[in-house]
C-alpha positions in Angstrom: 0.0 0.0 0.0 1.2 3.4 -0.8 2.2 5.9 2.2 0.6 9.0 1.4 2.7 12.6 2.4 0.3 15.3 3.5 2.8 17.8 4.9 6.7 17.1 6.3 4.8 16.2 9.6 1.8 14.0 8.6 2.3 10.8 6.6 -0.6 7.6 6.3 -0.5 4.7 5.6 0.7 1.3 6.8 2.8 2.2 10.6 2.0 5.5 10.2 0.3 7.4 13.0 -3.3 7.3 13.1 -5.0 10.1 11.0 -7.6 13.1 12.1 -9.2 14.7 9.9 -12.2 16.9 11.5 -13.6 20.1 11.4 -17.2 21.9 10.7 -19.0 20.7 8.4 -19.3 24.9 6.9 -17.4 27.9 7.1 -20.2 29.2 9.1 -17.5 32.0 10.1 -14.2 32.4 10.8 -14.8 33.0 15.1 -16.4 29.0 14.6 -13.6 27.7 12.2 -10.6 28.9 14.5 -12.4 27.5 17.7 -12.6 24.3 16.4 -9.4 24.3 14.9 -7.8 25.5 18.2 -10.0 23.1 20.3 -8.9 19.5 17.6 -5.2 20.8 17.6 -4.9 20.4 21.6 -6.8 16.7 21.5 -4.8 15.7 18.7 -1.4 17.2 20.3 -2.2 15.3 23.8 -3.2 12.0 21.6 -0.7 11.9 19.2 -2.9 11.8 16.5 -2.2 13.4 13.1 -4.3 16.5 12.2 -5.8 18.1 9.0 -8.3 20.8 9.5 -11.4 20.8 7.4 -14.0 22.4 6.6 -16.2 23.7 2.8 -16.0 27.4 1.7 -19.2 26.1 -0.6 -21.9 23.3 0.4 -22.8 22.9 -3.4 -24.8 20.3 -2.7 -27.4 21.3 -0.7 -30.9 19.5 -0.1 -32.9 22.8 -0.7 -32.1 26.1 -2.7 -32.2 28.4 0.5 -29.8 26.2 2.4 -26.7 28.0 3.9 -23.6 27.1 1.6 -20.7 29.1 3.1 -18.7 32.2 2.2 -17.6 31.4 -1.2 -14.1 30.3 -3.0 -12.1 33.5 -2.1 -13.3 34.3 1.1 -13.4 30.7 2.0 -9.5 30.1 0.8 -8.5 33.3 2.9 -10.1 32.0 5.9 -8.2 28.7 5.5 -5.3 30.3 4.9 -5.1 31.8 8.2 -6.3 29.0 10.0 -3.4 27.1 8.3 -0.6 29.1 9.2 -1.8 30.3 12.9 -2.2 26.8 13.9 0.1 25.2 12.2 -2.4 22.6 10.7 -3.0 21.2 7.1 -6.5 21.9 5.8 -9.1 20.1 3.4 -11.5 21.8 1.3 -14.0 20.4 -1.2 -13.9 21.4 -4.9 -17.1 21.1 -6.7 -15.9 22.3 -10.3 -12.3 22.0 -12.3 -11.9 25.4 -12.6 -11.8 25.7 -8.6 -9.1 23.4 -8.6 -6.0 25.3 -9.5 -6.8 28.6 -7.2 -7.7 25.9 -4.1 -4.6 24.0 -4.4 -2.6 27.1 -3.7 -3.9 27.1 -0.1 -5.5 23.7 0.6 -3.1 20.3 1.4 -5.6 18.2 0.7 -8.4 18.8 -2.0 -11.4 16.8 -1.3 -14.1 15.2 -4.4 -17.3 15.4 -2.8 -19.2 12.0 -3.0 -21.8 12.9 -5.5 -19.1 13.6 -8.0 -16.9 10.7 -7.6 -17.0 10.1 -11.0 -16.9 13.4 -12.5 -13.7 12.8 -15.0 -12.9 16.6 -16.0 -12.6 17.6 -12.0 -10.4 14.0 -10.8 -8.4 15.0 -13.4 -8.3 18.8 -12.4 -7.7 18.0 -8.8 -4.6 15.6 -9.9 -3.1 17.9 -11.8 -2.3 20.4 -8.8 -0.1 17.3 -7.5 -1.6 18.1 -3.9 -3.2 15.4 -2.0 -6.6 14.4 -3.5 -9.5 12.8 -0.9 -11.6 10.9 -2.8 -15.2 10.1 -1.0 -16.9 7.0 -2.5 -19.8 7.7 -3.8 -22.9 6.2 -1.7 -24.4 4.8 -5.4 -21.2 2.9 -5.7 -19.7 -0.7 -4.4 -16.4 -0.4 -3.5 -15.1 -2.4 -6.3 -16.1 0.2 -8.6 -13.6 2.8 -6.9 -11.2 1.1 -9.0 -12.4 2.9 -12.0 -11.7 6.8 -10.5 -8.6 5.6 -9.0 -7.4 4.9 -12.2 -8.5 8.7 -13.0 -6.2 10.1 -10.3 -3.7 7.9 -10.9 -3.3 9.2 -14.7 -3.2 12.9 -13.5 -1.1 12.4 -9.9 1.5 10.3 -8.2 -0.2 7.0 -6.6 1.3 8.1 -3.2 -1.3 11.5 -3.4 -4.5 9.3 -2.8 -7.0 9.1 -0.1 -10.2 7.4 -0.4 -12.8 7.7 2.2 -16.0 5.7 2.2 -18.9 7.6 3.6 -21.7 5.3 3.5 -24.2 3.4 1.1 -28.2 4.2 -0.1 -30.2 2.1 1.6 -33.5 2.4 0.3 -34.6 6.2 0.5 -33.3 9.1 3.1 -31.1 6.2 4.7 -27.1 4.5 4.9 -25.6 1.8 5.7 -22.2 1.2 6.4 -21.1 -2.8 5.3 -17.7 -3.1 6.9 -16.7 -5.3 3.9 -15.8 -1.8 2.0 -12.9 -1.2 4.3 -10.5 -4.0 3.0 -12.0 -3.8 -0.9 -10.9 -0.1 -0.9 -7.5 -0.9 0.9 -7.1 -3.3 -1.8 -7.0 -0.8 -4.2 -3.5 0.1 -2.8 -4.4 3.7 -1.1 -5.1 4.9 2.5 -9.0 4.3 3.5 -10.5 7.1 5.6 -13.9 6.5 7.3 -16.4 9.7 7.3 -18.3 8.7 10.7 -20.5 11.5 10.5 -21.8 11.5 6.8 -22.3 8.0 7.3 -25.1 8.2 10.3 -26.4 11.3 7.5 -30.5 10.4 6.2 -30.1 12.6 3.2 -32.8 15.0 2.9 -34.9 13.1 6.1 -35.4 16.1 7.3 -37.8 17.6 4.6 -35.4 20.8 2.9 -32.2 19.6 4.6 -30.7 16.7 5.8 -31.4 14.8 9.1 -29.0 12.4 11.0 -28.8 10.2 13.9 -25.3 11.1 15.7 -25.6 8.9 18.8 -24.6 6.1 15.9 -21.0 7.7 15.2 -19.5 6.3 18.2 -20.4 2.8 17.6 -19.9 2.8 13.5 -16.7 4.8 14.1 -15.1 1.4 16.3 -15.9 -1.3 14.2 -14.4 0.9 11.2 -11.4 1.3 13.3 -11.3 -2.7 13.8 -11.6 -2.9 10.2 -8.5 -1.7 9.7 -8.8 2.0 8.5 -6.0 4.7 8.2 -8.1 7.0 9.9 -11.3 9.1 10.8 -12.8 11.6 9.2 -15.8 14.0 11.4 -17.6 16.5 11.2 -17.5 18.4 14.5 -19.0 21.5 16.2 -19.1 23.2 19.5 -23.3 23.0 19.1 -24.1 20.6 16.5 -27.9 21.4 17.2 -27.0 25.2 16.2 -25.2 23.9 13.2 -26.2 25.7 10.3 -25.3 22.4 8.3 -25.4 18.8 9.4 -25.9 19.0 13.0 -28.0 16.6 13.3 -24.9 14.2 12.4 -22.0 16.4 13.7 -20.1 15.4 16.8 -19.8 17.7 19.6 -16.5 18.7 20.4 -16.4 18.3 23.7 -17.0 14.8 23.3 -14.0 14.1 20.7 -11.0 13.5 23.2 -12.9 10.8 25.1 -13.8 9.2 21.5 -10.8 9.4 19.7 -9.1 7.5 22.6 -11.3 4.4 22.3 -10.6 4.5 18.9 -6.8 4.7 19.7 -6.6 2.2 21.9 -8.9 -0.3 19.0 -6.1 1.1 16.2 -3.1 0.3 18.3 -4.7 -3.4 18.9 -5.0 -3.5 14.9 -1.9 -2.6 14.2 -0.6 -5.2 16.2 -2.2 -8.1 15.0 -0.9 -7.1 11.7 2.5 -7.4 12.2 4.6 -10.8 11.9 4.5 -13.1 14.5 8.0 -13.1 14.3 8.2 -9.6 15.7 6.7 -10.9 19.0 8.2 -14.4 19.4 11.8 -13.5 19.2 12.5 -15.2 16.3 12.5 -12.2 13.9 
């Protein structure tokens, strides 16, 4: 499996430290974005987890037209910008269009393809071409298999060590996902890191009438079995007051609650890790 270099600090993969990535689900406004920020860096510091901020300057893809959708590409990039160099963290962004791709990737470390648009040739492409670290979210109208088919996209823009893929859930009937645990190992097969989206997976798309609904006490529970599946790392959506969220409380995590969760699913990862390594690193015949 390739080992995938976010920033000279930050590298996944196979040994590598377990990876964070967590933030509001919006650029609601830069007061929000910096209190999270500053609030994940001191967990993940204490933890030893690896961090990358993010959060979307545009929610393209919202349920209804009057949805909030953020500040925009330029004012979104500047706030990310600070956030970046005051706290020292790399940050994640979606981009919705090729076009975006270029002017992102001169502030983001990571650009992120939104689920919906998976397979959406021109912006993989796009998003390969900046050579930065591309996060590719399985599509929840796809098997995992399939992922094999836009990996091959990235692949022909980029380097194979500037891949993520993140599953994030699958439609189950209507407003409703399911996670099946089988993905993890199909979409490590495919020779990349595998991030789990906890909180977009316990999403009921558009169960909520004009927006989405969610079922958060679920995170917890889908987020450890994940973790014993054998995933690089975790990706949340987190909030002081998901229920004053102005997108996807209802499956954001609180951040008071992260510390005490990501060090359950610490102490699962470090378990993992050990079963994977030869016996003969144990028995003292190595």
């Amino acid at each position: 499996m390739q080992t995938v270099t976010i920033s000279e600090k930050i590298k996944v993969g196979p040994g590598q430290p377990f990876l964070l990535i967590a933030g509001p689900c919006v650029l609601e406004s830069e007061e929000l974005a910096r209190t999270v920020a500053a609030g994940l860096k001191e967990v993940a510091n204490r933890l030893d987890v690896s961090f990358v901020f993010k959060a979307s300057f545009d929610k393209a893809n919202r349920t209804s037209l009057g949805a909030f959708r953020g500040p925009g590409l330029e004012k979104g990039l500047a706030i990310m910008e600070r956030i970046r160099h005051d706290f020292d963290v790399p940050v994640l962004s979606d981009v919705h269009d090729p076009g975006q791709a270029r002017e992102a990737a001169a502030v983001l470390d990571v650009l992120q393809i939104p689920a919906f648009l998976c397979r959406q040739t021109d912006l993989l492409l796009a998003a390969a071409a900046t050579g930065k670290v591309v996060n590719l979210k399985k599509g929840q109208f796809l098997s995992p298999w399939d992922m094999a088919h836009a990996v091959g996209k990235i692949a022909a823009g980029s380097s194979a060590d500037r891949l993520l893929l993140t599953e994030r859930g699958t439609c189950f009937g209507y407003n409703n996902l399911v996670v099946d645990m089988r993905s993890f190992p199909v979409l490590r097969g495919l020779g990349h890191p595998v991030i789990y989206d906890a909180t977009h997976s316990v999403q009921l798309p558009g169960g909520a009438g004009g927006s989405s609904g969610g079922q958060r006490q679920f995170i917890p529970a889908l987020s450890r079995a994940a973790v014993a599946a054998g995933i690089d790392g975790i990706f949340m959506e987190v909030h002081p007051d998901p229920d004053k969220a102005l997108c996807d409380g209802p499956n954001s995590m609180p951040l008071a609650r992260m510390e005490s969760h990501l060090r359950e699913l610490l102490a699962i990862h470090r378990l993992v890790e050990h079963l994977r390594e030869p016996a003969g690193d144990h028995d003292g015949n190595g």
